[in-house]
C-alpha positions as CSV (number, residue, x, y, z in Angstrom):
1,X,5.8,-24.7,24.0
2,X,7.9,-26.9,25.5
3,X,11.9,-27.8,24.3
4,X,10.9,-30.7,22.9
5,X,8.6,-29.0,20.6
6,X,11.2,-26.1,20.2
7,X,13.8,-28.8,18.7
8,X,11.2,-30.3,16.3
9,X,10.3,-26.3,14.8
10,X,13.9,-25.5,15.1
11,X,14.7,-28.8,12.5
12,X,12.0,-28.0,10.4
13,X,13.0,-24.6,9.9
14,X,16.6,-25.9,9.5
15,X,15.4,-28.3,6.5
16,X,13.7,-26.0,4.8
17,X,16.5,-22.9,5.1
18,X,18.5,-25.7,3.8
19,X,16.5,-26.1,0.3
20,X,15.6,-22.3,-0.2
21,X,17.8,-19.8,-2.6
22,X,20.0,-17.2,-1.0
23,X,21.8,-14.7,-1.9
24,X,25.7,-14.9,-2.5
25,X,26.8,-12.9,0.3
26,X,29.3,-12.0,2.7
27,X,27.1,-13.0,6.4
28,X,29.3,-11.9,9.0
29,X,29.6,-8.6,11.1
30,X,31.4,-5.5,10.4
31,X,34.5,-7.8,12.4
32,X,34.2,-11.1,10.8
33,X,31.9,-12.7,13.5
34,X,30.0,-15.3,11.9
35,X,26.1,-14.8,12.8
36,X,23.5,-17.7,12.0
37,X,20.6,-17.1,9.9
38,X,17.9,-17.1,13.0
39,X,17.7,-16.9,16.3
40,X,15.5,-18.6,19.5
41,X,15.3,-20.3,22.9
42,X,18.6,-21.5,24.0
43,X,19.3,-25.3,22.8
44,X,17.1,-27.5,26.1
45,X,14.7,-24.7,26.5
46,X,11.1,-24.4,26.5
47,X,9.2,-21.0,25.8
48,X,5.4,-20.0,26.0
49,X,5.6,-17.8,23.7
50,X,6.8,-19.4,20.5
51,X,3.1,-20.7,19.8
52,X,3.0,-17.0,18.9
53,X,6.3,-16.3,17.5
54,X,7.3,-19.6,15.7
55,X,9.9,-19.7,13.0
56,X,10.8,-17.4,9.9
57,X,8.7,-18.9,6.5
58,X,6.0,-20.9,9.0
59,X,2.5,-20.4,10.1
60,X,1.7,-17.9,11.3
61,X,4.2,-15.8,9.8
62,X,5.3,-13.6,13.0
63,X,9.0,-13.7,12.0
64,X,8.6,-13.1,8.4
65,X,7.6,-14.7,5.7
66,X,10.6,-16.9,3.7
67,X,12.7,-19.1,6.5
68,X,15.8,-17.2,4.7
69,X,14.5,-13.8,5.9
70,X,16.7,-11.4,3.8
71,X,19.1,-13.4,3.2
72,X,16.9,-15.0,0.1
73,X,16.0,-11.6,-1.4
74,X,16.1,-8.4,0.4
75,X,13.5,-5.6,0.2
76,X,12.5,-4.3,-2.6
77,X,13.8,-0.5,-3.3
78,X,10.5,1.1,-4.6
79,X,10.7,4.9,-4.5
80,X,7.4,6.7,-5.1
81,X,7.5,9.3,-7.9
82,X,5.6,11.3,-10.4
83,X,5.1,15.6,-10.8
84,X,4.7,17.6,-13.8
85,X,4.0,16.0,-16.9
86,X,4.8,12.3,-18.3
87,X,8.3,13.3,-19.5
88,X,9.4,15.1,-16.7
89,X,8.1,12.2,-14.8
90,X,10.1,9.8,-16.8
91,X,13.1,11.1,-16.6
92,X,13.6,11.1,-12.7
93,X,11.9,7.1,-12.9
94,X,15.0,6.1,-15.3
95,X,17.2,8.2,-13.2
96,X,16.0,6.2,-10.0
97,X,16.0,2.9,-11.9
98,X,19.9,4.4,-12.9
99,X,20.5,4.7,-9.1
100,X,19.7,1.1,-7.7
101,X,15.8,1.6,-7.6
102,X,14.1,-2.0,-8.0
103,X,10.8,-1.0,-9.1
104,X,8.4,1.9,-10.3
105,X,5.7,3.9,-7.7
106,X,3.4,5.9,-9.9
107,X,2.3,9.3,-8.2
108,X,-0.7,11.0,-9.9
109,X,-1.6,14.8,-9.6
110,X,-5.2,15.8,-7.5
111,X,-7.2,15.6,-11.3
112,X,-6.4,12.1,-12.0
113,X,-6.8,11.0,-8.3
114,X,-10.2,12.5,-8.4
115,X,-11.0,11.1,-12.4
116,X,-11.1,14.5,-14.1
117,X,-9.3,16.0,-17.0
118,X,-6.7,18.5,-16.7
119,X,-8.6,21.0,-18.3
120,X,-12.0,20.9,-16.6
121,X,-12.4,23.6,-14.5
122,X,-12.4,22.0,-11.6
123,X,-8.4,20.9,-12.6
124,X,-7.0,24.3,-12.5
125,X,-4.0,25.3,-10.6
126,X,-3.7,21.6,-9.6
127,X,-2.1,19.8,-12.9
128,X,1.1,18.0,-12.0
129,X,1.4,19.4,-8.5
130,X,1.4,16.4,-6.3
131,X,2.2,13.6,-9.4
132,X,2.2,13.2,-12.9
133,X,-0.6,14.5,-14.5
134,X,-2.2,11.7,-17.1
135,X,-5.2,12.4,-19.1
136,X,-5.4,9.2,-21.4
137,X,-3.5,6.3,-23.0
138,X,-0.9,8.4,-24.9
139,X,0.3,9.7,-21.3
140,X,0.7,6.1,-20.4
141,X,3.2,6.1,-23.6
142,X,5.1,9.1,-22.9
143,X,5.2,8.4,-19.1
144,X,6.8,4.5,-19.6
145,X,8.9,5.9,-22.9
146,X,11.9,3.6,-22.8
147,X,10.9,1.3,-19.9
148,X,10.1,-2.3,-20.3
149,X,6.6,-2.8,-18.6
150,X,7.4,-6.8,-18.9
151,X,10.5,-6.2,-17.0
152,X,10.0,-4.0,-14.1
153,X,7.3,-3.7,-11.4
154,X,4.9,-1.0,-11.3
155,X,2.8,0.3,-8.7
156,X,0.1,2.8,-9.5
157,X,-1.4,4.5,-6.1
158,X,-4.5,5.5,-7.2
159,X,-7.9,4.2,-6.2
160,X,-11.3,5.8,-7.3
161,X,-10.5,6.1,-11.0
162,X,-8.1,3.2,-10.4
163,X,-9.6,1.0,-12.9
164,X,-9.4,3.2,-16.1
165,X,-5.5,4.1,-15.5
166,X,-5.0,0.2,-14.6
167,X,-6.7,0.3,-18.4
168,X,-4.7,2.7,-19.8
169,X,-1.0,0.9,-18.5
170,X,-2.6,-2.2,-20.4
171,X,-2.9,-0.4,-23.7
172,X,0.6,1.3,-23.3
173,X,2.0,-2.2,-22.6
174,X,0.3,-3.5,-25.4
175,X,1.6,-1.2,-27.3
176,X,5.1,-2.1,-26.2
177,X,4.6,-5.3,-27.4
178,X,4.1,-6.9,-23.9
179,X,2.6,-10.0,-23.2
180,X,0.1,-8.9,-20.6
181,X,-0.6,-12.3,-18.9
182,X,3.3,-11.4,-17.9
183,X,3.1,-7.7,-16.3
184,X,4.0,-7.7,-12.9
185,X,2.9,-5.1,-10.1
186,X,0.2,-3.5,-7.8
187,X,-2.8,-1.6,-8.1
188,X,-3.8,0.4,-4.7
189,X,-7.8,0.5,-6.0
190,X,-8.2,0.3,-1.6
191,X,-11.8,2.2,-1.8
192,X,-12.4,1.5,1.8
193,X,-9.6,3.8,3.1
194,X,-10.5,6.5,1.0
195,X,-14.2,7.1,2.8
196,X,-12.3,6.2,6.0
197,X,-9.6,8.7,5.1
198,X,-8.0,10.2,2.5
199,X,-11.5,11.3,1.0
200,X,-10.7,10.6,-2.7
201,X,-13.5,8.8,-4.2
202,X,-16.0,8.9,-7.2
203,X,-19.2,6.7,-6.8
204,X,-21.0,5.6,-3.8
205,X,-19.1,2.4,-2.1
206,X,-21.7,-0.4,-4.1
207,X,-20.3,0.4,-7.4
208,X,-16.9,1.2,-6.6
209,X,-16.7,-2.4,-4.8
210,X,-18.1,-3.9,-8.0
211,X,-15.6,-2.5,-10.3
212,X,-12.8,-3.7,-7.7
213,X,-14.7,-7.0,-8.0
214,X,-14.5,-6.8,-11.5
215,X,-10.5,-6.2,-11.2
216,X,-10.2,-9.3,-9.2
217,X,-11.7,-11.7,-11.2
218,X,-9.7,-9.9,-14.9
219,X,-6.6,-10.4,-13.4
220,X,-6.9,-13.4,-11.4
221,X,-8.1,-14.9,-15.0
222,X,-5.6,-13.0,-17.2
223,X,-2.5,-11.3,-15.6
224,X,-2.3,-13.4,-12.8
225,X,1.2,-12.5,-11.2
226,X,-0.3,-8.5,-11.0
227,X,-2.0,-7.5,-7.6
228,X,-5.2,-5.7,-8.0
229,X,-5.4,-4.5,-4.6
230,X,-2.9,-2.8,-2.4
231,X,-4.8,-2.2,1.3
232,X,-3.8,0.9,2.3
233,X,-3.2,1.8,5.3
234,X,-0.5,4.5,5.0
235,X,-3.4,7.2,4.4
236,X,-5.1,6.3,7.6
237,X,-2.4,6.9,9.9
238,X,-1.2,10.2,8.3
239,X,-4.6,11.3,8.7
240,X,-3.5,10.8,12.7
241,X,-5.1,7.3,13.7
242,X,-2.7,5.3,16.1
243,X,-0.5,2.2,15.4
244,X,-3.6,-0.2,16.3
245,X,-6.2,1.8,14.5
246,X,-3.8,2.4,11.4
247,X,-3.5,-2.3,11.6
248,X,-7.2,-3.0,12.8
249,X,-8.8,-0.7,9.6
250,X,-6.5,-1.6,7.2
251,X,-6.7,-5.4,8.1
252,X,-10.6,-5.2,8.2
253,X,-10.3,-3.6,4.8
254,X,-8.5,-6.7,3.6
255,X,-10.9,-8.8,5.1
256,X,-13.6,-7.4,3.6
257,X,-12.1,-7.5,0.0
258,X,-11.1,-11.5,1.0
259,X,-15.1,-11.3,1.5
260,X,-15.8,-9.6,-1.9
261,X,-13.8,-11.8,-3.9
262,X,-15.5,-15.0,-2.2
263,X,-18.9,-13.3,-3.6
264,X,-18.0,-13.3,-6.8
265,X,-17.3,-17.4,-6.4
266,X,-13.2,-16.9,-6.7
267,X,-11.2,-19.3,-4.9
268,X,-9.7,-18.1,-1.7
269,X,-6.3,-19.9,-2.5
270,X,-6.6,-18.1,-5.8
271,X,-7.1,-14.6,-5.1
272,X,-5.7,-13.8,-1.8
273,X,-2.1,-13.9,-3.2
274,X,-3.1,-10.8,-5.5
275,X,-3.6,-9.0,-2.3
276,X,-0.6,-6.6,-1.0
277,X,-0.8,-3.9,1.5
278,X,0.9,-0.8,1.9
279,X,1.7,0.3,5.6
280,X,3.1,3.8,7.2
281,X,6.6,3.1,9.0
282,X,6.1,6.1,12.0
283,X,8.9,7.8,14.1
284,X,8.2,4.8,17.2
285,X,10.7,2.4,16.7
286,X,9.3,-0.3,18.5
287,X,5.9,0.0,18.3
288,X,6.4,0.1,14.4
289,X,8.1,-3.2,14.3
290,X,5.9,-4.7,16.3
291,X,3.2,-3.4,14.4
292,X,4.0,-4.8,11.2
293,X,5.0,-8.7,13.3
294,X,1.3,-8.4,14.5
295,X,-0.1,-7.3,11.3
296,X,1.6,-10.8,9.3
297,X,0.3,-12.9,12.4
298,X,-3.4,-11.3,12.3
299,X,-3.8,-11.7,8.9
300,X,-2.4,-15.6,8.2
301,X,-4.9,-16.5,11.3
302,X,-8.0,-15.1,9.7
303,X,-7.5,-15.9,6.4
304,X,-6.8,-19.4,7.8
305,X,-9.4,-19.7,10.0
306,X,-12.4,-17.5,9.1
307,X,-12.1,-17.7,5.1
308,X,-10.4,-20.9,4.5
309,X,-7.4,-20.4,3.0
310,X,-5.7,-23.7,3.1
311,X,-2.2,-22.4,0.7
312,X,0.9,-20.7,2.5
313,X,0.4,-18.0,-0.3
314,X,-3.1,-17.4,0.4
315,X,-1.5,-16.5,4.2
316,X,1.3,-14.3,3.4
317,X,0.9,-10.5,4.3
318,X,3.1,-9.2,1.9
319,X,3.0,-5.7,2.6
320,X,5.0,-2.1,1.2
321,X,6.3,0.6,3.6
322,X,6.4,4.5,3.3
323,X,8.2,6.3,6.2
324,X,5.8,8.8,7.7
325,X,5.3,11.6,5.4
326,X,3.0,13.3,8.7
327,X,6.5,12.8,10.7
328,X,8.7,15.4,8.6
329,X,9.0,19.4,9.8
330,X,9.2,21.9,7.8
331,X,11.5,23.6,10.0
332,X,15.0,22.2,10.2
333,X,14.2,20.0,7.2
334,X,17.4,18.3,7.6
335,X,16.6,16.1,10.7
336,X,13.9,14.8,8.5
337,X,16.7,12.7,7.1
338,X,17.5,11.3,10.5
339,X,13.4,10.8,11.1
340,X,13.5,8.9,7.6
341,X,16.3,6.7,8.0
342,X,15.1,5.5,11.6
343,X,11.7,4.7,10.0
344,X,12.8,2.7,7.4
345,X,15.0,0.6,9.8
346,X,11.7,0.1,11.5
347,X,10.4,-1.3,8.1
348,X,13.0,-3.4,7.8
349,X,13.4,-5.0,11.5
350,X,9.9,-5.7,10.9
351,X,10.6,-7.6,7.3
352,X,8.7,-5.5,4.7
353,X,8.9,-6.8,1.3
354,X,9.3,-3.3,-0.3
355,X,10.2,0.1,1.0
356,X,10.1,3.9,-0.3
357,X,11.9,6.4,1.9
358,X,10.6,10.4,2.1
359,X,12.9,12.8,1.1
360,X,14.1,15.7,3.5
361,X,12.0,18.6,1.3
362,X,8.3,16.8,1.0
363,X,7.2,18.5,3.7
364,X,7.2,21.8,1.6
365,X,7.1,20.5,-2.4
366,X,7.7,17.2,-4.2
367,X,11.6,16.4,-3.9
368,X,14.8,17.6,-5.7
369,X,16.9,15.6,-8.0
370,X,19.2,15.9,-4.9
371,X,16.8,15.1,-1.7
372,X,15.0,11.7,-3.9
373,X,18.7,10.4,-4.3
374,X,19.8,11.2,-0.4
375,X,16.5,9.3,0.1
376,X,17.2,6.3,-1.9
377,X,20.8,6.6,-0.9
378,X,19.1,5.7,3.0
379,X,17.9,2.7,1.8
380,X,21.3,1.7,0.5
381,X,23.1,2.1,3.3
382,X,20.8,0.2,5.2
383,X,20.6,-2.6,3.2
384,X,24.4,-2.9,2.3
385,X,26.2,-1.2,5.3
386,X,24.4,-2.0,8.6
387,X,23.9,-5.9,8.7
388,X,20.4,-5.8,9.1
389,X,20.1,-8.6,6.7
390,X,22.1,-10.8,7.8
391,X,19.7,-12.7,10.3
392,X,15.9,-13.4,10.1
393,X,13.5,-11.1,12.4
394,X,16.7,-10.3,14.8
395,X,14.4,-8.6,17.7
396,X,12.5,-11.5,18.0
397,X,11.9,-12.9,21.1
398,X,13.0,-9.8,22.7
399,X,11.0,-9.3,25.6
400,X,9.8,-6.0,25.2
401,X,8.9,-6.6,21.2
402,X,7.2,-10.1,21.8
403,X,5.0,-7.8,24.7
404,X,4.4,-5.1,22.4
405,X,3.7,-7.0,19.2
406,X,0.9,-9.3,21.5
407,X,-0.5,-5.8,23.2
408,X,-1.0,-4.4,19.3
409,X,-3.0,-7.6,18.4
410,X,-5.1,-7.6,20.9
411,X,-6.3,-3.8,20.8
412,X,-6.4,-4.8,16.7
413,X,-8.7,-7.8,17.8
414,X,-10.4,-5.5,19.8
415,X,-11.4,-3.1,17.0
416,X,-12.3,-6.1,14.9
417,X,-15.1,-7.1,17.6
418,X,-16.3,-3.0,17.6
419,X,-16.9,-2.6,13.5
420,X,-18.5,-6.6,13.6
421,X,-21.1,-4.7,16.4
422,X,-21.3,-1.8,13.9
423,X,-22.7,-4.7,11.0
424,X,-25.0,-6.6,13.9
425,X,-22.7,-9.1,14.9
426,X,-21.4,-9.3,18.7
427,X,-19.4,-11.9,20.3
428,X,-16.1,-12.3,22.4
429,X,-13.9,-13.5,19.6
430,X,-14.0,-11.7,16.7
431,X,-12.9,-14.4,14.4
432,X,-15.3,-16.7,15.7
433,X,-18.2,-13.8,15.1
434,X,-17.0,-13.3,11.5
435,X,-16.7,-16.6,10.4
436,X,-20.3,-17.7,12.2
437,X,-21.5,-15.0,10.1
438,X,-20.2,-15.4,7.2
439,X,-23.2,-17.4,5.4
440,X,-25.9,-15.6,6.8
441,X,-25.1,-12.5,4.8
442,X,-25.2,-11.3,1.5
443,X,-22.0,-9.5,1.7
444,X,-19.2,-10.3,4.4
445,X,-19.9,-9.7,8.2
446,X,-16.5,-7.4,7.9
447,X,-17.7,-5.5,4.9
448,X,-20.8,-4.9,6.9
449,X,-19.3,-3.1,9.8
450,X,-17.2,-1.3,7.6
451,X,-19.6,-0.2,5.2
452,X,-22.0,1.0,8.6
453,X,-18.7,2.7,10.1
454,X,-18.4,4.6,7.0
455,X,-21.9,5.5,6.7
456,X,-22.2,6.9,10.2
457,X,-19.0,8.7,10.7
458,X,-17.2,5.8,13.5
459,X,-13.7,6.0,11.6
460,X,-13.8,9.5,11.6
461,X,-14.2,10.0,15.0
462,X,-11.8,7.2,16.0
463,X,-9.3,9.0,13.9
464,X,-10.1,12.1,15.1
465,X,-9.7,11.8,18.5
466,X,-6.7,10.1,18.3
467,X,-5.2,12.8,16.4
468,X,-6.6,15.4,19.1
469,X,-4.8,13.5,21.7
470,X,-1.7,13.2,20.4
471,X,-1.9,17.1,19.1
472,X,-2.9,18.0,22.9
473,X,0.1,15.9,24.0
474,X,2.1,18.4,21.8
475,X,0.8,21.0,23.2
476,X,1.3,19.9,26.9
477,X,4.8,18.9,26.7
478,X,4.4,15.0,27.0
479,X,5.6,14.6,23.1
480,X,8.1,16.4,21.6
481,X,8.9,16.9,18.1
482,X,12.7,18.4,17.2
483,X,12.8,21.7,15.6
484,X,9.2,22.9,16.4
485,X,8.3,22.0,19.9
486,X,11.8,22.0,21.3
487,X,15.1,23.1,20.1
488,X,13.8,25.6,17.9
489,X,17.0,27.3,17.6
490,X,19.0,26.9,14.1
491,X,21.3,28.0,11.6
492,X,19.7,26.4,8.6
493,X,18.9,28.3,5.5
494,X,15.9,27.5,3.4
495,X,15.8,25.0,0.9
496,X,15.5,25.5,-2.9
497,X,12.7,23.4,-3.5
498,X,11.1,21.9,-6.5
499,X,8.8,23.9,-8.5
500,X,6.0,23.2,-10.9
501,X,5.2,25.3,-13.8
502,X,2.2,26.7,-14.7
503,X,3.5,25.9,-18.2
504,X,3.1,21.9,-18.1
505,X,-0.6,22.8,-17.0
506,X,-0.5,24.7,-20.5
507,X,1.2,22.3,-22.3
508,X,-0.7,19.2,-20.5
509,X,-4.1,20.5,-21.8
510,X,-2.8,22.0,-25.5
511,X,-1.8,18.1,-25.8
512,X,-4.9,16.9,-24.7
513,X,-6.7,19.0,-27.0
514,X,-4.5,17.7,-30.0
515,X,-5.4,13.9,-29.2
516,X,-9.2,14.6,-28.9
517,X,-8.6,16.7,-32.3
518,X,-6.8,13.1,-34.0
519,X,-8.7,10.8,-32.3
520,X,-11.6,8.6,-34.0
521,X,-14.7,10.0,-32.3
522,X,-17.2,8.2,-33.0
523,X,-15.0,5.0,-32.0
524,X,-14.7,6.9,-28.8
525,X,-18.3,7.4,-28.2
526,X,-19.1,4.0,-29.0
527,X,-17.0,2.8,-26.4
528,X,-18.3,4.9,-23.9
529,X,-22.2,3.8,-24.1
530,X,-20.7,0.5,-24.2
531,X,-19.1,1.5,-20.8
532,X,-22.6,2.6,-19.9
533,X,-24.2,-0.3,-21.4
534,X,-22.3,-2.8,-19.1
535,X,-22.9,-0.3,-16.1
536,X,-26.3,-0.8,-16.0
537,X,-25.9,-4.7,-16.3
538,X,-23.5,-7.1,-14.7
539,X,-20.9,-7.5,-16.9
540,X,-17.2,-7.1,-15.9
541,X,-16.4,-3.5,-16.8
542,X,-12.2,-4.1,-17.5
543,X,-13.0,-5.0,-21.3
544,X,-14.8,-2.2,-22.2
545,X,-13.0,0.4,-20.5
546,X,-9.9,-1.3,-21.5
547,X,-11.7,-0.9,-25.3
548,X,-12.1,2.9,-24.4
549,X,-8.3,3.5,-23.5
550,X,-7.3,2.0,-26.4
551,X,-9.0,4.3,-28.7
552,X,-7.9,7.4,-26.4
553,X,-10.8,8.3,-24.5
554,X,-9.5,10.2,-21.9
555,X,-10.3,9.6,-17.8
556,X,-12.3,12.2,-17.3
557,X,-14.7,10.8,-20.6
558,X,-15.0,7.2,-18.5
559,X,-15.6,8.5,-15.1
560,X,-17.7,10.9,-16.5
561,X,-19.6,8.0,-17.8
562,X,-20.0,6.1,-14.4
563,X,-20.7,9.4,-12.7
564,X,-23.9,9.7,-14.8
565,X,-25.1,6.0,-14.4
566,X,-23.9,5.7,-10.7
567,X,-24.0,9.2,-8.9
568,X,-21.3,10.8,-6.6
569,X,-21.0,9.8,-3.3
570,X,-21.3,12.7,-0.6
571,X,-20.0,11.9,2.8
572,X,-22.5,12.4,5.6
573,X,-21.7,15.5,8.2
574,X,-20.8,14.5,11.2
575,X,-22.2,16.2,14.5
């Protein structure tokens, strides 16, 4: 791009950092040294690159999304929490809302995840261990107690069963008295990443795409500021993929629910703003921020390009961070507050839109009253001590993150062109291939390859190989990690960590018991064969499982119901 072309992007920017809202804030350094609101080429220069990097709030989107970068709105403070029962888990999300926390994260126990009651047998010895443990409707009520559903944000991860609890938060906002064409949040419902990783599904991948089809077309209709779908790929790279892998699957997720949405006739321009994702910030500085530039550019040039989305909105990568869970020791759990902070700076150099940081313990249990507020305390400091949000994207143009952020997309694109193969397409460009494909197939070209990579094992074994080599690298020296491969060495005593009861697992199922006891049954088994009833056909499923939560069947009853009309999905062994 020559300077010519620089001044014109440069004035356009300007005019439209001109018009936008931003915050009333100090914008100098820790001295007083006034710093402008973006940087680029010096004033007379040209620069090859800025085809690729452009300006903050324009196509296609390297440098952020909003020309004001943080200076509009900064990140939002989402901390991920739930363990125990619904009180317990209410009382630490009022005490993180007390403590500067900007939104809710909803973490469910191993029953919910997997759509089963706490007291099937199945459940035991698992019932609020790794979340909040919700069996039906009235959890919904106890867990929100006191929290305005209209007036905060609420992300739920949870995607097999994710439709019946995205049900049951209706009913409990209803029963608040909440307008739900209002509510305001994200849904992770991201099936695809749970066959390619994190191995928590119901059904076989046809129906579960359905219902998340289903989901799309509710709220795009109904509750249209709330994002059904946050593409996950946090799960695939703790499970050990690389940087690349961890964009090019969770980006060819996306695409393929951009793809399913299209199916059902929705309008690209429509939809494609209800879709979030939710990245892993790792322990590599650079490559993480680079990562996430890539992942905004990738994303608004497909969309564009292959699926037609002609809005800025329908472009956006809005995506939330978690530091790397996989990163923390534990062994000299403390350094896992140094490992945390510099993975959330990573988040942030790289503009994500909301951030939750680990805390030092969650290595060894779900974290103390202490650890969550040292971890949310990170965030703080960050945002309000270090500058950070002062200027838009400041590491662009740097030569080494322009380099690294190009070297990322292109191994993504590369990964792109290997699951098109998987579905029968082949080509040189990959989003050439998928959009010259696009009308010749019943579903997507992407979903294709996807749904073929699941079937046959090929994330698996990308995954897995990437985790051997990085585990050999341990091994041989080449990477170190502080505290267990080197500098073992320390004077720290063990931590008092949190413990779960085996008394909210009593208490959990003596409740549950009580509600099924109260309940109207036969309204409950009406709504369930209509659940069935609408299975077998192609109705949308949200109204009558939203019908079922609000008479207090419970999650295990609805999946249960699915399970019988759809099967379970068993993962093929891989040799």
């Amino acid at each position: 791009m020559d300077a010519e072309e620089i001044a014109e992007g440069r004035e356009r920017w300007a005019k439209r950092y001109a018009t936008a809202a931003k915050r009333d804030a100090d914008f100098t350094t820790l001295s007083g040294l006034e710093v402008e609101p973006v940087y680029g080429p010096p004033e007379g220069a040209g620069d090859p690159r800025m085809d690729r990097i452009g300006w903050p709030g324009e196509f296609p989107y390297t440098r952020g999304l909003y020309p004001t970068g943080y200076r509009g709105r900064q990140w939002t403070i989402r901390q991920f929490s739930g363990f125990g029962n619904a009180e317990q888990t209410n009382a630490r999300y009022k005490m993180l809302l007390g403590a500067g926390g900007g939104g809710l994260s909803v973490a469910f126990d191993m029953p919910t995840l997997m759509g089963r009651d706490s007291d099937e047998p199945a459940s035991l010895g698992e019932v609020g261990h790794c979340g909040v443990a919700i069996d039906s409707a009235a959890d919904m009520d106890r867990l929100f107690d006191g929290i305005d559903l209209g007036a905060v944000t609420t992300s739920m991860t949870i995607s097999g069963p994710a439709i019946p609890i995205f049900c049951m938060y209706l009913a409990a906002a209803e029963r608040q008295g909440v307008d739900l064409s209002t509510l305001d949040g994200t849904l992770q419902t991201d099936i695809h990443k749970e066959y390619i990783a994190q191995k928590e599904w119901l059904f076989p991948p046809e129906p579960h795409l359905r219902l998340i089809g289903d989901l799309m077309a509710y709220c795009a209709e109904n509750i249209p500021r709330y994002k059904p779908l946050s593409v996950s790929g946090y799960h695939i790279r703790e499970a050990g993929s690389t940087a690349a892998q961890e964009l090019a699957f969770t980006l060819a997720d996306g695409f393929s629910y951009v793809e399913l949405g299209r199916s059902r006739g929705l309008d690209v321009d429509v939809f494609a703003p209800g879709l979030s994702f939710f990245f892993d910030a790792h322990i590599d500085f650079f490559e993480e921020i680079a990562k996430f530039r890539a992942a905004r550019r990738i994303w608004a040039k497909w969309l564009r390009d292959v699926y037609g989305a002609k809005t800025e909105r329908a472009q956006w990568l809005r995506f939330h961070t978690q530091t790397a869970g996989v990163s923390l020791t534990a062994q000299q759990p403390y350094n896992n507050v140094v490992r945390t902070a510099v993975e959330a700076l990573a988040a942030v150099m790289g503009g994500t839109n909301s951030l939750h940081t680990n805390a030092l313990d969650e290595t060894l249990a779900l974290p103390t009253d202490q650890a969550a507020e040292i971890a949310l305390r990170t965030q703080a400091v960050l945002r309000d001590e270090t500058g950070v949000t002062n200027v838009a994207d400041p590491l662009g143009g740097s030569w080494y993150v322009e380099a690294l952020t190009d070297k990322i997309e292109a191994e993504a694109e590369d990964l792109f062109l290997q699951i098109l193969a998987l579905g029968g397409e082949t080509g040189e460009d990959p989003a050439a291939v998928a959009r010259d494909a696009a009308g010749r197939h019943e579903i997507g070209p992407v979903t294709s390859g996807i749904l073929r990579g699941i079937e046959d094992g090929w994330f698996n074994a990308q995954i897995a190989e990437a985790a051997f080599t990085y585990q050999r690298q341990l091994e041989d020296g080449t990477k170190h990690i502080v505290g267990v491969t080197e500098l073992t060495n320390t004077v720290t005593a063990d931590l008092e960590i949190l413990r779960v009861s085996g008394e909210v697992e009593q208490g959990q199922n003596a409740l549950l018991a009580e509600r099924r006891a109260a309940r109207d049954g036969a309204a409950v088994e009406r709504a369930l064969a209509d659940i069935v009833t609408a299975a077998k056909g192609s109705a949308n499923l949200i109204e009558p499982i939203l019908a079922a939560a609000r008479v207090e069947a419970t999650l295990g009853e609805i999946c249960g119901a699915l399970r019988e009309e759809w099967g379970e999905y068993r993962e093929n062994a891989a040799i």
